[in-house]
Each structure stands twice: as C-alpha cells, then as structure tokens.
BALOBA-1460 file (C-alpha; in Angstrom, 3 decimals):
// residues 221
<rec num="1" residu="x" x="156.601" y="162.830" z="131.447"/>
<rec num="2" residu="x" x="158.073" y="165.138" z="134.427"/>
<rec num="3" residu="x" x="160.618" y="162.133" z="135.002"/>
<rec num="4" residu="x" x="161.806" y="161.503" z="131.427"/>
<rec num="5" residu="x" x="162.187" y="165.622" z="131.190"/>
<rec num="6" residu="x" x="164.167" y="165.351" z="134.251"/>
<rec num="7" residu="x" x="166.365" y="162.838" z="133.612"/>
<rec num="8" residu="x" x="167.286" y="164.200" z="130.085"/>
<rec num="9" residu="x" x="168.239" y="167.416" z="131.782"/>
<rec num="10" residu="x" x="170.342" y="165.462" z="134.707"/>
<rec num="11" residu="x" x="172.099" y="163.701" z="131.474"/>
<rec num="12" residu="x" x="172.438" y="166.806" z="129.224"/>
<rec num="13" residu="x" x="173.956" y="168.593" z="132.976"/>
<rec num="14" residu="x" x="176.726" y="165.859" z="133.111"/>
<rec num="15" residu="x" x="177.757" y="165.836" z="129.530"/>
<rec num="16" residu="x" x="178.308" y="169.849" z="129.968"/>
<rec num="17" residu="x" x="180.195" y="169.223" z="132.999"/>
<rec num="18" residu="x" x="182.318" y="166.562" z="131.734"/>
<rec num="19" residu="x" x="183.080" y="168.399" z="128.523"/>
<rec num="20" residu="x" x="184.169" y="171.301" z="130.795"/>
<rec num="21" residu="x" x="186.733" y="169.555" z="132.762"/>
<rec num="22" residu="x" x="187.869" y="167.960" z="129.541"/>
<rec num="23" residu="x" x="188.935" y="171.404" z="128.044"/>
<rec num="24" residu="x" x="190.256" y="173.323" z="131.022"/>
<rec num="25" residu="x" x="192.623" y="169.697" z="131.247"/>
<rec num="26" residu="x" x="193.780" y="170.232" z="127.624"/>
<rec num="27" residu="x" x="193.982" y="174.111" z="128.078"/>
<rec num="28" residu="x" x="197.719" y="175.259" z="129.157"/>
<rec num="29" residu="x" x="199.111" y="179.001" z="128.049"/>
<rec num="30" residu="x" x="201.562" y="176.943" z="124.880"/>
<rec num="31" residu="x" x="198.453" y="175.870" z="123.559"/>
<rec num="32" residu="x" x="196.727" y="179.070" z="123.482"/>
<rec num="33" residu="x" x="198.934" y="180.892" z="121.043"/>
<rec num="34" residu="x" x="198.332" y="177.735" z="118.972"/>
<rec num="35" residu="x" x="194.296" y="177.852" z="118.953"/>
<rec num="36" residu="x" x="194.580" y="181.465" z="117.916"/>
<rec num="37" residu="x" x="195.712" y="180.053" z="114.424"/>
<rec num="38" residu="x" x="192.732" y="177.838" z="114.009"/>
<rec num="39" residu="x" x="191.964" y="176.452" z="110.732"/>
<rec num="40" residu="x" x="188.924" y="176.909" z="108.686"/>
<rec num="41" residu="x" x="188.391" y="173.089" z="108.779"/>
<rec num="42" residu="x" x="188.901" y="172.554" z="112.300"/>
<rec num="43" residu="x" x="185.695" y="175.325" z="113.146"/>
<rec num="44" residu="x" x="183.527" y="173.336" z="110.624"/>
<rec num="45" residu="x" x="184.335" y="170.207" z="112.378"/>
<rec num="46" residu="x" x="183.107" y="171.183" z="115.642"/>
<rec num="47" residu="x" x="180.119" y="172.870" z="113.863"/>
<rec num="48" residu="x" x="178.819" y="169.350" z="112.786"/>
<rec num="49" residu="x" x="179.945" y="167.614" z="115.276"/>
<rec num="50" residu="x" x="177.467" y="170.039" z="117.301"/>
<rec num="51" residu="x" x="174.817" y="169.354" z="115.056"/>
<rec num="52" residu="x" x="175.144" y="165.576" z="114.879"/>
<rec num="53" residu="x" x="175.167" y="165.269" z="118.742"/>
<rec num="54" residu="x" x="171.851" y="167.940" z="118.905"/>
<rec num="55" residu="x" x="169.830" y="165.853" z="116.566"/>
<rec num="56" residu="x" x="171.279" y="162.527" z="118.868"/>
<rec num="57" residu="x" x="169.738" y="163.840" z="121.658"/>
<rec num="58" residu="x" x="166.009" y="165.289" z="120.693"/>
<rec num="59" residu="x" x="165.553" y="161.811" z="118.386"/>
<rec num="60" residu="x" x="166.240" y="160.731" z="122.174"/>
<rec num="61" residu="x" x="163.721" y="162.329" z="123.608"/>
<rec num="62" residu="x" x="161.160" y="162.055" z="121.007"/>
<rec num="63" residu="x" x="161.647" y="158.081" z="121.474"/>
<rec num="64" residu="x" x="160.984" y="158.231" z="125.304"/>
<rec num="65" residu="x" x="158.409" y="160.099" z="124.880"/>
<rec num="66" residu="x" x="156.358" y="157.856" z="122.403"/>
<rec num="67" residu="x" x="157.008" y="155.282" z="125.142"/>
<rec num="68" residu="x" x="156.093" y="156.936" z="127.967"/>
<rec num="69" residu="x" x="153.063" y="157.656" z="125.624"/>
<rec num="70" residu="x" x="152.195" y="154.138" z="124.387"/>
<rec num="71" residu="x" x="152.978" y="152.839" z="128.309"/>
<rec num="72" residu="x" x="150.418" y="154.896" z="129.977"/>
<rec num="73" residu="x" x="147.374" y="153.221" z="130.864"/>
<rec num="74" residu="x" x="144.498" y="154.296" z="133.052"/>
<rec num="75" residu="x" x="144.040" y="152.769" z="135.778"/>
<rec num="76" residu="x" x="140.278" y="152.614" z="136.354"/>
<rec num="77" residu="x" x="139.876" y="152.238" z="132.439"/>
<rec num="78" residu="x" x="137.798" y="148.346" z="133.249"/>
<rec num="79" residu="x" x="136.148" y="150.208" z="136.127"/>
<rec num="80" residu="x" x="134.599" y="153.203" z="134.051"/>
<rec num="81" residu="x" x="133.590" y="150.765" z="131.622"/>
<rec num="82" residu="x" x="131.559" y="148.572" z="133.969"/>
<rec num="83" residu="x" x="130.253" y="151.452" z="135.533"/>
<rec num="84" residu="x" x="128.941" y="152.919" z="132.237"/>
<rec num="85" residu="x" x="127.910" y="149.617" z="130.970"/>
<rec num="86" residu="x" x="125.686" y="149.204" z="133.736"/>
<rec num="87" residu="x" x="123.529" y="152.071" z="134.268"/>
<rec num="88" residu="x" x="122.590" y="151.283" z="130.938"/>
<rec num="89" residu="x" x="121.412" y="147.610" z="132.048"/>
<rec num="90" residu="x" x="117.652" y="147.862" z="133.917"/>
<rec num="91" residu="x" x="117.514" y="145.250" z="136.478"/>
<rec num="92" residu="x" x="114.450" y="143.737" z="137.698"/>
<rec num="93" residu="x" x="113.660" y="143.315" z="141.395"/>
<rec num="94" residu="x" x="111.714" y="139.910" z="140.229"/>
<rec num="95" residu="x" x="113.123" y="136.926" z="138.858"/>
<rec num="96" residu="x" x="109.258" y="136.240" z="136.961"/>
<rec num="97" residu="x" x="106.851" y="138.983" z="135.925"/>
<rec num="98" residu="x" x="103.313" y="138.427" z="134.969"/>
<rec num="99" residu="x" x="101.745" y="140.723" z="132.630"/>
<rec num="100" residu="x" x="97.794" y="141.950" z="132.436"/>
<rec num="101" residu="x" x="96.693" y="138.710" z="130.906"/>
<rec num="102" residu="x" x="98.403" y="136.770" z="134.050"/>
<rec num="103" residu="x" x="101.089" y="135.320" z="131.513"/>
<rec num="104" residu="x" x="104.640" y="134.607" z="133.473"/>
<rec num="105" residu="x" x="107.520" y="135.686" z="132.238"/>
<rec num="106" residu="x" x="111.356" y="135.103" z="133.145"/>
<rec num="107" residu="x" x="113.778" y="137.841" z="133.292"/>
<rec num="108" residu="x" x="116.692" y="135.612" z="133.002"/>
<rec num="109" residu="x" x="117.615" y="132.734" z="130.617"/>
<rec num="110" residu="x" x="115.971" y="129.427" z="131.606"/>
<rec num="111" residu="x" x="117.338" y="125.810" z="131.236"/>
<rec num="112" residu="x" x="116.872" y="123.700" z="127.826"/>
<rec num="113" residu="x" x="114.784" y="120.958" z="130.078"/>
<rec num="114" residu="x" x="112.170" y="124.242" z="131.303"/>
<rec num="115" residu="x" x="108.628" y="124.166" z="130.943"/>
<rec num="116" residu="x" x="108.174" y="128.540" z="131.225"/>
<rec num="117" residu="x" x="106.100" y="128.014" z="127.695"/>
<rec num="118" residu="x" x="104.174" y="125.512" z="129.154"/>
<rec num="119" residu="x" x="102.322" y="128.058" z="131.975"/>
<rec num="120" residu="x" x="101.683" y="130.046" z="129.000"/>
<rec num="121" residu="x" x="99.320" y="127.752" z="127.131"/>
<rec num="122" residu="x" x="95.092" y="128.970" z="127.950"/>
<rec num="123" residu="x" x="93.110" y="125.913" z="128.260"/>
<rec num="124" residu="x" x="89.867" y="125.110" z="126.462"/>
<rec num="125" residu="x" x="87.660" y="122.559" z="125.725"/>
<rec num="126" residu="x" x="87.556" y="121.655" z="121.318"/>
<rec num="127" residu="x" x="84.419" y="121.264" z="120.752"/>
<rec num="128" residu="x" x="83.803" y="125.464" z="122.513"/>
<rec num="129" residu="x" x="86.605" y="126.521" z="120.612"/>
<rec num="130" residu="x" x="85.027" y="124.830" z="117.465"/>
<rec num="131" residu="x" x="81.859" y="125.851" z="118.080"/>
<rec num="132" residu="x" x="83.243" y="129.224" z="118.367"/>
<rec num="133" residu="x" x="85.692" y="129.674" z="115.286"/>
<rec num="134" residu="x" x="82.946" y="128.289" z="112.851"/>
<rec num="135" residu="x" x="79.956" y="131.166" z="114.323"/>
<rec num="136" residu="x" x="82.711" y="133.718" z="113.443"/>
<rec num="137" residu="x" x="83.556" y="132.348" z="110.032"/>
<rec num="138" residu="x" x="80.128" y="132.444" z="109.255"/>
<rec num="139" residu="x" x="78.502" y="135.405" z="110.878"/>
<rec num="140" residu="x" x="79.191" y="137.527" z="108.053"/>
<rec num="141" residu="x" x="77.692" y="134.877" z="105.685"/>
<rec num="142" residu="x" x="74.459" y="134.212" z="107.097"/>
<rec num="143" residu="x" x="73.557" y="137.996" z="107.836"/>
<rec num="144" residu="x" x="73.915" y="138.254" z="103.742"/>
<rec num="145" residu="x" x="71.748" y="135.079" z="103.557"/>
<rec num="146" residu="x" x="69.209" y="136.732" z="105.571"/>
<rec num="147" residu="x" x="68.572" y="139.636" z="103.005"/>
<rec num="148" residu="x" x="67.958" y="137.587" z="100.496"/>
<rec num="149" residu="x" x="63.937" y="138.121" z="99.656"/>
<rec num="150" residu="x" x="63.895" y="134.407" z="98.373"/>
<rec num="151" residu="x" x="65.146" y="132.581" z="101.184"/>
<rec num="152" residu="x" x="63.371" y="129.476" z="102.445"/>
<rec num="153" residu="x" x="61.280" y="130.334" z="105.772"/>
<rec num="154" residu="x" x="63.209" y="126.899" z="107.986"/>
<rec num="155" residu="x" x="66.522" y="128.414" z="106.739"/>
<rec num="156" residu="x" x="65.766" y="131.996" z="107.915"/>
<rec num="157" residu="x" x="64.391" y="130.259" z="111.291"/>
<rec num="158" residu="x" x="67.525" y="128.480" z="111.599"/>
<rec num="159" residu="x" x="69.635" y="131.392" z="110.957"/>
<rec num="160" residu="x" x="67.823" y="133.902" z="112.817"/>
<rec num="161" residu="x" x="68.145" y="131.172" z="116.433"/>
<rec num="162" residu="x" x="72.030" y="131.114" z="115.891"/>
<rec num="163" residu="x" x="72.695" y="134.560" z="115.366"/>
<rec num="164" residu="x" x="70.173" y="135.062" z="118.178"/>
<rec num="165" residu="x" x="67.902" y="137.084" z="116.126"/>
<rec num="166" residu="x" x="63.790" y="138.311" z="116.543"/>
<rec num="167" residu="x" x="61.776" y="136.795" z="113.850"/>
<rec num="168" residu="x" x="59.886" y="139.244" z="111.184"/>
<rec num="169" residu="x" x="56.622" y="137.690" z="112.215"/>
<rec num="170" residu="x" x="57.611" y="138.187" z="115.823"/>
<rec num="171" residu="x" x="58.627" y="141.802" z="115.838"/>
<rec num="172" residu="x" x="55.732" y="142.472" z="114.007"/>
<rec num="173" residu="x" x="53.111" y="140.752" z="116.023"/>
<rec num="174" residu="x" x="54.895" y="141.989" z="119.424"/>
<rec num="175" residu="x" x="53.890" y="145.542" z="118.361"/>
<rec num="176" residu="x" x="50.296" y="145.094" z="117.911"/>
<rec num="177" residu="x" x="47.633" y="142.526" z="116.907"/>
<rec num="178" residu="x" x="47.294" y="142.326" z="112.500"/>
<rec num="179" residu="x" x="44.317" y="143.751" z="111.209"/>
<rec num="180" residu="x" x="41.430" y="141.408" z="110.871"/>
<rec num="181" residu="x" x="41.010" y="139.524" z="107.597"/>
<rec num="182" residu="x" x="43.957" y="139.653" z="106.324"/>
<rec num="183" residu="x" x="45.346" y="135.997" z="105.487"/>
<rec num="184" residu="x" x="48.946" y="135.160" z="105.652"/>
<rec num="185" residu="x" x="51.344" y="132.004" z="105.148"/>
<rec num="186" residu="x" x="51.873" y="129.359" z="107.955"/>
<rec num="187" residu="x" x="54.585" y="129.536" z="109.924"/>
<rec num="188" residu="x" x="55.085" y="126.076" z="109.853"/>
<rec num="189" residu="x" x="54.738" y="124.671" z="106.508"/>
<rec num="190" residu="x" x="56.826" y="124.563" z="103.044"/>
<rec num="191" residu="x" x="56.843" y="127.029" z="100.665"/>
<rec num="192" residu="x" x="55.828" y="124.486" z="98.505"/>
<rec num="193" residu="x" x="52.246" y="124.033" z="100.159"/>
<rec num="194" residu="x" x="51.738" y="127.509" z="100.019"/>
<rec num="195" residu="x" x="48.990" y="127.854" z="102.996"/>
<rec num="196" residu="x" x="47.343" y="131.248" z="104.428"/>
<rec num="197" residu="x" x="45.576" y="131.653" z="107.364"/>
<rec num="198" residu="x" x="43.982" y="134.028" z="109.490"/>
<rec num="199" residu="x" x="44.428" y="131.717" z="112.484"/>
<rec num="200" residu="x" x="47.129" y="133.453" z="115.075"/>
<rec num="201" residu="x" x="48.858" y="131.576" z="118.170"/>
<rec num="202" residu="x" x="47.918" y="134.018" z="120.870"/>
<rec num="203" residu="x" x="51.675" y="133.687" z="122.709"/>
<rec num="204" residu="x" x="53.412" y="134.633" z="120.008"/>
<rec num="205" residu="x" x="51.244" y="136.165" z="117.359"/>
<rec num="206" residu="x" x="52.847" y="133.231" z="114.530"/>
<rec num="207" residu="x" x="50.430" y="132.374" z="111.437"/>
<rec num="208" residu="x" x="49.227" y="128.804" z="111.640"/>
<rec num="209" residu="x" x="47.128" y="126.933" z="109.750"/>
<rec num="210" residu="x" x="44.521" y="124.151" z="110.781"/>
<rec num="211" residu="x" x="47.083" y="121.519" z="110.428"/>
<rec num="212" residu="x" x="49.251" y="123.344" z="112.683"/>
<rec num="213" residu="x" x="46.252" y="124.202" z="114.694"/>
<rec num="214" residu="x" x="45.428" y="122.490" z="118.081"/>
<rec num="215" residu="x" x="42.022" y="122.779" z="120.188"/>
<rec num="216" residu="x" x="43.012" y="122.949" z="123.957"/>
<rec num="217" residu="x" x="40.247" y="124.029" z="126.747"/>
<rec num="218" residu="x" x="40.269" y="126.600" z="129.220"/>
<rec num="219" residu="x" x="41.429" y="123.960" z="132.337"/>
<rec num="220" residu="x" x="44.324" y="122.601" z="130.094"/>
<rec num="221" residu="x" x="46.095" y="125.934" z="129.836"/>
C-alpha cells in the first residue's frame, strides 16, 4: 500500500510540473491583457475539466487499491493451518494398544487382507458355553419351580443339585436329630407310594424306608 501511495504521488508531482512549464511557455505580456477579458465560458471549462480529471485519478487509486487488496496473501497462511490442525490431532507413541481385557487395537488403518479382528475373538469350548447360556436362561425358572408346595420330591432333588442348593431334609437334619416318633415320607420313593418312616440314615439324617433300608455290620463300615 506504501508503494501504490507513492507512486500516485510521484505521478500526480509530474503532471503538476508538466502543466507548469506548459503555462509559463504559453504566458508572454500580449497575452496577458487578453486573459484579463476572460469569458464566462472559458472559467467553466476549466472548472470541469478540473473535476473530470479529479474523479480520473481517485477511481485510479481506488482500483489499485482493490488489487493490491485482492493480491495480498499471507505467506505462512498453509503453515498456520497445519500448525493448528495438528495440536488438535493426539498421536500415539504405539502403533497397537491393548486395553484391560488384553484386546489389541490399531491406531492406524490396516490392510483389506488383515486379520486385527481375528486376535480379538475369546476362545471356548461349545458344549461350556452351552452348558452355561442354558443355567442362566433357566436360573430364574427353576428358583420359581422350587416354591411351588406341590412339586414332585426327584424334581426338587434335581433342581436343588444344579442350582447347587441344601436340601429341606438336609438343613433340617444338620441342625439337630427329629424328635422321636414322629414318621415322615421316604426320601427315595414316589409320591405315589406314599411311605413314612421313622428310619433315619445316620450321615445325612434322610427319611428312608425298609425298602430303601440296608443292614451293614460294624466291620463293613
């Protein structure tokens, strides 16, 4: 902008100058007596002609200016821009990271033929996992079964071994022998049978009946 301004001021300099010389060529003492008779129309000339050449010469300017303007261009404007652009951009020291659960990870974009999903597969045998995903489906369900007053006592066995569960007659007999005469069903039979006992297993404190019942001596234990 300095340069433009000073190179409008070196023209504007010249044109005075040259318009000087111009008149004092033309000026001579005959001519004098003449230009103190100036017309009306002669002064109003030169007034526009003033004008026209004053607006000439700021449209000028304004034009250099708006391409001085529209020509400037930073010089570090890519530079700034890649600075900013990457403090914003974390950087990893790794190429892989591996997370809590051991799982790897790549920070960068891996080829179409890569196995990364591959390391990320957990191994297990089917039938565990089956045996597994069926006890939780059915946990729920067979704690309901087991409040059921009318259950059958091989089902309630059954249920109380997976869920890993004391038996009634268990809990009961593991806090103190039953009071004597007092007759109870077998253990081991149906419900259909319907048999009471007073007979106990002394391991275990179970009701059995004399089916269920076996004689063994004192050396055999």
């Amino acid at each position: 902008m300095a340069s433009n301004r000073k190179a409008m001021d070196d023209i504007i300099a010249n044109w005075l100058e040259e318009s000087d010389h111009n008149s004092d060529d033309n000026f001579s003492e005959d001519d004098s007596e003449i230009e103190d008779h100036v017309s009306d129309e002669d002064v109003q000339d030169d007034v526009e002609e003033g004008y026209i050449e004053d607006e000439t010469i700021e449209n000028s300017r304004d034009i250099r200016a708006e391409e001085s303007v529209s020509s400037f261009v930073p010089e570090n404007s890519e530079s700034l821009e890649q600075s900013s652009s990457d403090r914003r951009i974390l950087v990893p020291a790794r190429r892989t990271l591996k997370g809590k659960n051991q799982h790897c990870w790549s920070t960068s974009k891996g080829e179409s033929r890569g196995r990364t999903t591959a390391i990320n597969i957990v191994y297990t045998s089917r039938g565990q996992f089956m045996k597994k995903l069926s006890t939780q489906l059915t946990t729920e369900w067979m704690q309901k079964r087991l409040e059921a007053p009318t259950l059958k006592r091989n089902i309630r066995d059954i249920i109380e071994v997976i869920l890993k569960k004391p038996s009634d007659d268990c809990s009961e007999e593991n806090e103190g022998p039953p009071p004597p005469k007092k007759r109870r069903y077998c253990s081991y039979c149906t419900s259909k049978k319907k048999r009471m006992s007073k007979m106990t297993c002394a391991k275990c404190q179970k009701s059995i009946c004399a089916e269920h019942h076996v004689h063994v001596c004192i050396g055999c234990i």
